[in-house]
C-alpha positions as CSV (number, residue, x, y, z in Angstrom):
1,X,36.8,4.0,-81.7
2,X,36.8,1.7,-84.5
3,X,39.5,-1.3,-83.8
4,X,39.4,-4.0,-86.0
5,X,41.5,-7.5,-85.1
6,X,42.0,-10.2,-87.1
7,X,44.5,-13.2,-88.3
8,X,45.2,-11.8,-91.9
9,X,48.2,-13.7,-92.4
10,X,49.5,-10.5,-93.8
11,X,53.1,-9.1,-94.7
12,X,52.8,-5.6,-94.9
13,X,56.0,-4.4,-96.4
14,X,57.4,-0.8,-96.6
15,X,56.2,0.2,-100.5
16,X,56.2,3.7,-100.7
17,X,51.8,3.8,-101.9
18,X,51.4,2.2,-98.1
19,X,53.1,4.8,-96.1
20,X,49.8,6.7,-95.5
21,X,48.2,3.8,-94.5
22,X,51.1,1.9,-93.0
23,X,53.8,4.3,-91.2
24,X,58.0,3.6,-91.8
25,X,58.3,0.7,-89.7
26,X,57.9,-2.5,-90.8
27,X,59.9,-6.0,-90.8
28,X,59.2,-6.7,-94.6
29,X,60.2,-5.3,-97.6
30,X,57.6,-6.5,-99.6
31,X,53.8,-7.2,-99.4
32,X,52.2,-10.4,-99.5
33,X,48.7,-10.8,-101.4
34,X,46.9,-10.6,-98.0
35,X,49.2,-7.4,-97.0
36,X,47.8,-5.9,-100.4
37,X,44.5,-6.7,-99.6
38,X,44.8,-5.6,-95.6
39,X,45.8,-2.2,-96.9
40,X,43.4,-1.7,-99.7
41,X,41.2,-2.7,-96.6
42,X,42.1,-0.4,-94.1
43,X,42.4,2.7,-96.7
44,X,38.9,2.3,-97.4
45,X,37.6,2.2,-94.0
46,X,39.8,5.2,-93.1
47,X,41.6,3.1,-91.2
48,X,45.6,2.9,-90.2
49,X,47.7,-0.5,-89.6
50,X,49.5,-1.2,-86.3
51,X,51.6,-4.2,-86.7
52,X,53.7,-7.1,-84.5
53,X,55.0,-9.0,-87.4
54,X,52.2,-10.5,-89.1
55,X,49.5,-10.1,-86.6
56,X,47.7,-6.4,-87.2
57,X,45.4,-4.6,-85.9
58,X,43.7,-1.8,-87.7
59,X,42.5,1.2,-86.3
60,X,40.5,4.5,-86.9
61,X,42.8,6.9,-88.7
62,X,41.9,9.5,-86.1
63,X,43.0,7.4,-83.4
64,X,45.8,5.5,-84.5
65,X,47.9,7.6,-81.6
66,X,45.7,5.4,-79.0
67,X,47.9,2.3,-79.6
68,X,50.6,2.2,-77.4
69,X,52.0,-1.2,-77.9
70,X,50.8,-4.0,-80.3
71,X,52.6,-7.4,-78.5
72,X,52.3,-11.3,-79.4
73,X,52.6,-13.6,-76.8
74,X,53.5,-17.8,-77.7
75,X,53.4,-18.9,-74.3
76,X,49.4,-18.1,-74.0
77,X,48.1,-21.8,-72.7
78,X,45.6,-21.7,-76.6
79,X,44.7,-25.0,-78.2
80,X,45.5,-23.2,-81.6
81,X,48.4,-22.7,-83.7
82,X,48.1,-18.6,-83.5
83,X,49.6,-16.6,-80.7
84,X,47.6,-14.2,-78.4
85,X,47.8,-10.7,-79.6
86,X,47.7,-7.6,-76.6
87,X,47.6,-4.0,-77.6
88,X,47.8,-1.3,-75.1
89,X,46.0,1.8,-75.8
90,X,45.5,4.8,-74.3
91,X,41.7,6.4,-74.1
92,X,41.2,10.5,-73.7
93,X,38.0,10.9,-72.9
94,X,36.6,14.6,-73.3
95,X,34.8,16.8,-70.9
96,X,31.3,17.6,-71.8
97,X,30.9,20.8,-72.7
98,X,26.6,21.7,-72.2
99,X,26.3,24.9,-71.4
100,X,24.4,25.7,-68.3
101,X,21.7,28.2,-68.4
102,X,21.8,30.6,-65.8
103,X,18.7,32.3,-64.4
104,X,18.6,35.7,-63.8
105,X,17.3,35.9,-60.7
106,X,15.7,39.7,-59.5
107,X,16.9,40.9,-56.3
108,X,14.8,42.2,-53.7
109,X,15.3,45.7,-52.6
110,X,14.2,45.4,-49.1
111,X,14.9,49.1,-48.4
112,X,11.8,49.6,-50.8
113,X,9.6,47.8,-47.8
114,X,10.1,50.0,-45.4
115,X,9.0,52.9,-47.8
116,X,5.1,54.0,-47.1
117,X,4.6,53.1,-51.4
118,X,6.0,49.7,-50.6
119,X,4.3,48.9,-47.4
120,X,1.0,49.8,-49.2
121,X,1.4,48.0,-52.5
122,X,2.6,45.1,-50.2
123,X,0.1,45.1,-47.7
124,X,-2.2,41.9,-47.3
């Protein structure tokens, strides 16, 4: 899973070319230069935007149904003027599917011992 994070100082806005990339929901109508260039971005990489305002966090296109929850929290104890970003994302990991080879194992015919052929052709 490919999960990029980042402070892009990005508004992504709800233009109708970033819908692919972007989804309906977003708190801005129009795009910033950086939310043109997180998008351009992401749509090369094959990647989709999950957003919490203007902290984003871009993810595998294939996986964008991971993210749960993308959350900023101000009262993280950070020497910095950013806030702490959490996502919460959901993992399915698959089964391995090798195929096991059997081996055919001969049965013994035991009645076949107790014939005189079998004694004789068995007989050390």
């Amino acid at each position: 899973m490919k999960i990029l994070l980042g402070d892009f100082n990005a508004k992504v806005g709800r233009e109708d070319i970033f819908k692919p990339t972007v989804g309906n929901e977003s708190l801005h109508e129009i795009s910033n230069d950086n939310g043109v260039r997180v998008v351009n971005f992401a749509t090369s990489k094959h990647l989709t935007v999950k957003r919490n305002q203007i902290d984003h966090i871009l993810v595998d296109r294939r996986r964008h149904s991971s993210i749960l929850d993308v959350r900023s929290f101000r009262a993280a104890d950070c020497d910095t003027d950013h806030y702490l970003v959490v996502a919460k994302l959901r993992e399915r990991l698959a089964v391995s599917k090798q195929t096991t080879h059997r081996v055919h194992m001969e049965r013994f015919n035991l009645k076949k011992l107790n014939e005189v052929e079998g004694k004789e052709q068995y007989h050390i």
